[in-house]
N, C-alpha and C positions, 0 to 999 in steps of 0.2 A: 743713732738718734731715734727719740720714742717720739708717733706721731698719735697724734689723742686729736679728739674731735671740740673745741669749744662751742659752744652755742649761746646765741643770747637770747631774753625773756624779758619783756614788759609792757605797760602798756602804749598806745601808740601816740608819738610825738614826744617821746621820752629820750627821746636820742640815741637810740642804741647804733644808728648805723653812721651820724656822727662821730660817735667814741669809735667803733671800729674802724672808720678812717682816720682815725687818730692814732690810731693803737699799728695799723699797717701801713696807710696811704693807700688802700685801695678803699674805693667808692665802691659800696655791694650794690647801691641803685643800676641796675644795668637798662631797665625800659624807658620807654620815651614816657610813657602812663606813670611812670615814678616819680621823673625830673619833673613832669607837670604837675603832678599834685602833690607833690615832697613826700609822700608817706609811699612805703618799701609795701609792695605789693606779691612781689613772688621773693622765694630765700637769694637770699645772697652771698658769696664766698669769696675768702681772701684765706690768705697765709700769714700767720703770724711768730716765724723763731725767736724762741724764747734766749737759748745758750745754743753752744755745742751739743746737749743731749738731749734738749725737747723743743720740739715747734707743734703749736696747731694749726691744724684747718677750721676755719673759721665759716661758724655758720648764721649766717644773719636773717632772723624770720621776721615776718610782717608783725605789728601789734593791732590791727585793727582789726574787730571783733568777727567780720566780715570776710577774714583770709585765716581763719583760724584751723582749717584744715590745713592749707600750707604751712602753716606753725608748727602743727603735730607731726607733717611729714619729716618740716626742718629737725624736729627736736630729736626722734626718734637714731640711737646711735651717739650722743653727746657723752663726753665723758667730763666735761667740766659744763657748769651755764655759769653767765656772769648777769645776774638779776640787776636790770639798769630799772632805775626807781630817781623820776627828775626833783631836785629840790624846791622847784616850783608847786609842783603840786601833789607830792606825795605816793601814795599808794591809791592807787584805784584801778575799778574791776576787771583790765585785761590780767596790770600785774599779780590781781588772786586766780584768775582764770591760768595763767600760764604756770604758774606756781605749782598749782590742782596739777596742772598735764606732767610738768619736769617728773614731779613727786610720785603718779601713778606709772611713768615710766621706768622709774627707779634711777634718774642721772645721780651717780654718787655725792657729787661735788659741787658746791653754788657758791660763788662769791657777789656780794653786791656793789653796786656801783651808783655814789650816789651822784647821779649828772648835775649840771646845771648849775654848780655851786656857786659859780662865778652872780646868780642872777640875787641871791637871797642872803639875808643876815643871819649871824650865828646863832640867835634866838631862835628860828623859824628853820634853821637848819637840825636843832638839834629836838624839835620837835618832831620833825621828817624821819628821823633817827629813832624815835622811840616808835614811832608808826610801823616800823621799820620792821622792829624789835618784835612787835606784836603780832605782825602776822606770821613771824618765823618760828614765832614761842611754841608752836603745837604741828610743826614743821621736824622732817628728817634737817634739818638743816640752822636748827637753833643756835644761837650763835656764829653765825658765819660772819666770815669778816669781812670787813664794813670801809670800802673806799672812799673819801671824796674826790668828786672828779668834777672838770671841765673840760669839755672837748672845743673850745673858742679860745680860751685864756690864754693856753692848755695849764692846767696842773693836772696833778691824781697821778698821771698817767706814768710813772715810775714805780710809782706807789702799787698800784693796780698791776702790773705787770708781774712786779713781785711775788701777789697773794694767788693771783694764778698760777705761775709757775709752781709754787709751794703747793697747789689744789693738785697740779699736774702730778706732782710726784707720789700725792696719794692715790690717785685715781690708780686702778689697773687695768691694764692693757689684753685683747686677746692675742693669744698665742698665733706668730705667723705659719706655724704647721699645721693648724685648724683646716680644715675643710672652708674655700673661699666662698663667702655669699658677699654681692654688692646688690643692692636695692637700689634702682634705678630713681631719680627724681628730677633727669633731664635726658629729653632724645633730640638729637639735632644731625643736620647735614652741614658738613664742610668741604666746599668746592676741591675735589683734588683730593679726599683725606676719605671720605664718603661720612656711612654713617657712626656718630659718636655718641655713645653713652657712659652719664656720668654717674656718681653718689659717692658715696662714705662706704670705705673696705668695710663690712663689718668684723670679718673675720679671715684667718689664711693671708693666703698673698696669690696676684696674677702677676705674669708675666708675658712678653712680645711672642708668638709664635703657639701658645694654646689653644688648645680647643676647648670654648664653652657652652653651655646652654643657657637656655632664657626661657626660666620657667614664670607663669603657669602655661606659656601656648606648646612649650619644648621643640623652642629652635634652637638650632646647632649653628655655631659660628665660630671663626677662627679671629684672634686679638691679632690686629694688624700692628699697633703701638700702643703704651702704655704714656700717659701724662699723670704725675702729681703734684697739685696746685701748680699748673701751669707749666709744668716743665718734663719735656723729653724723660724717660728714666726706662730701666732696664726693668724695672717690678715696681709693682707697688705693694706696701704690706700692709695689715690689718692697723685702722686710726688714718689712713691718708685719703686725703679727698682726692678721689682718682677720676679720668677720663679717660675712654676704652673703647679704640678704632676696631670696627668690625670690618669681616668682611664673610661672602658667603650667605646662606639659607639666610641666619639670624640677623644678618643685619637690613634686613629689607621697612624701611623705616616706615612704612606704614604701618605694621606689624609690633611695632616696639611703642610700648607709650612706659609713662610715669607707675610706678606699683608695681612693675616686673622685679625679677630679681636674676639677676646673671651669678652662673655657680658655676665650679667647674669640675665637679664630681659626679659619678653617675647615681652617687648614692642619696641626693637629697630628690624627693618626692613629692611632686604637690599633694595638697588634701583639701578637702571641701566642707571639715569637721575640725574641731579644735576642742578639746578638755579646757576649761580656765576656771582660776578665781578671780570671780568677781567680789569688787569691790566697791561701794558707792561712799562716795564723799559724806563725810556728816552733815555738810551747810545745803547741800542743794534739795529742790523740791522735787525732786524725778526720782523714779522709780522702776524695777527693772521685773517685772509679770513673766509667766511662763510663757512661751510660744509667743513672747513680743518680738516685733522687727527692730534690728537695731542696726548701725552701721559700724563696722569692725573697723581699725585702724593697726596695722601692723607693718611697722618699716613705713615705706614709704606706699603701701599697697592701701585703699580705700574699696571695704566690700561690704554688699548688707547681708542681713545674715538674722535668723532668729533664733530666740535664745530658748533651750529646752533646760529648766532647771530640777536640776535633782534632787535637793532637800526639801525648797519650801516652795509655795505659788507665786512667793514676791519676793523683792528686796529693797529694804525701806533705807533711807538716810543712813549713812555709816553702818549699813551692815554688807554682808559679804555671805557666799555661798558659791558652790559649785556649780559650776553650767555645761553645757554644750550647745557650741556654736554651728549653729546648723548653714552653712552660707551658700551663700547663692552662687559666688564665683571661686574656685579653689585660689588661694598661699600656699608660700610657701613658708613655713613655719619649724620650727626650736624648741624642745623642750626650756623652757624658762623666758622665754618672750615676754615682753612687755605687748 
């Protein structure tokens, strides 16, 4: 069975984490701060098998404008997104803001979802559709296809199932003989179990009984068990949303936060320097100067870092140039990183 990472995208009150408990029965609301104020605050994950040969792990991110670092950590590693866009009100500025991040990280595959169908007429629906349309026209992703949904009704939701699995089979998968990176984006303790950390395989496979490290501070720890989506398992391989029983040096949980990355080769290296092209969007009014500070996002790691550019002094609206990232706290990092 091939496990691929889905993720959703849009703006907030859009229903995205409705549809995905629609889509699996599992609620990604997990805080009490969530239930109280209905809007999804930190990511949230569920399991969704498609057939016998594909399921994803489902990645549910905040849309409010205000948890948009958790967004980018959630997005990072998706190999499908499903662009939920509610029939009530269209397209607006998280769903251009998350669109910008999928597109700059390069998610191959986006299917859209249009929620909420149940509340609006087909006039005002197919109006929503061409809004739709518009903001995809000058998108890696022009044409993508285009569900209607309700997650109250329920309709869509066969429908939609569908055009993902169909997304899933294009999408490509890393190789489980890769060298293992998982990027942390949760540390916790479990009475009895100790400490556990979780993310998205990005690459390789772990298995019960390894020795890994957890770089950037290079603790050493041995995997006590392996869970994916929730369940006992002998490995996990690259696309499964894993959780990873420590034990030993590395799992000492004060030591472990969100942005690390557990590997289990001696061969990856942190670095405090990164070669990239940058690229700035054409709509925004920001600009990227030589020797500016900026905040680096990579996986699930959050670092600042100032930029030493090589060709020009600046970089204006939809232009691009060569940099080096000069950072304050080392990654670990990939040739071809998003």
């Amino acid at each position: 069975m091939r496990s691929l990472i889905l993720g959703t995208a849009g703006h907030i009150d859009h229903g995205k984490t409705a549809l995905v408990r629609a889509l699996t029965g599992t609620d990604t609301d997990r805080l009490k701060e969530e239930k109280a104020r209905g809007i999804t605050i930190e990511l949230g994950f569920a399991e969704l098998p498609l057939d016998d040969e594909l399921r994803f792990g489902v990645v549910d991110v905040p849309g409010h404008e205000a948890f948009v670092r958790a967004m980018v950590a959630g997005a990072a590693g998706m190999d499908v997104v499903v662009l939920v866009v509610a029939a009530d009100e269209g397209v607006m500025p998280q769903t251009r803001e998350h669109l910008a991040i999928v597109e700059l990280l390069g998610v191959p595959e986006l299917v859209v979802a249009i929620s909420k169908c149940d509340t609006v007429d087909e006039e005002w629906l197919e109006l929503v559709e061409a809004d739709v349309d518009d903001v995809l026209r000058e998108s890696p992703w022009a044409g993508a296809p285009r569900v209607r949904t309700s997650a109250a009704a329920p309709s869509g939701l066969d429908e939609l199932r569908a055009e993902l699995a169909r997304a899933g089979r294009r999408a490509q998968r890393a190789a489980e003989d890769d060298l293992a990176r998982l990027p942390l984006d949760r540390v916790f303790t479990i009475q009895g179990t100790g400490t556990v950390v979780t993310g998205t395989l990005w690459t390789g496979a772990l298995g019960a009984g390894e020795t890994v490290r957890i770089l950037p501070r290079e603790l050493k720890a041995r995997v006590r068990g392996v869970q994916v989506h929730g369940r006992a398992s002998e490995r996990a391989v690259a696309g499964d949303r894993t959780a990873v029983a420590l034990t030993g040096e590395g799992s000492d949980r004060e030591r472990l936060v969100r942005g690390a990355t557990l590997v289990s080769s001696d061969a990856w290296r942190p670095t405090w320097m990164l070669t990239a092209r940058v690229r700035l969007l054409p709509d925004t009014t920001w600009s990227v100067a030589h020797n500016q500070r900026v905040r680096v996002h990579l996986g699930t790691a959050e670092v600042l870092a100032r930029v030493a550019l090589r060709e020009e002094e600046a970089i204006g609206p939809g232009g691009a140039g060569w940099a080096q990232l000069r950072l304050e706290e080392p990654v670990v990092a990939r040739g071809g990183d998003r």
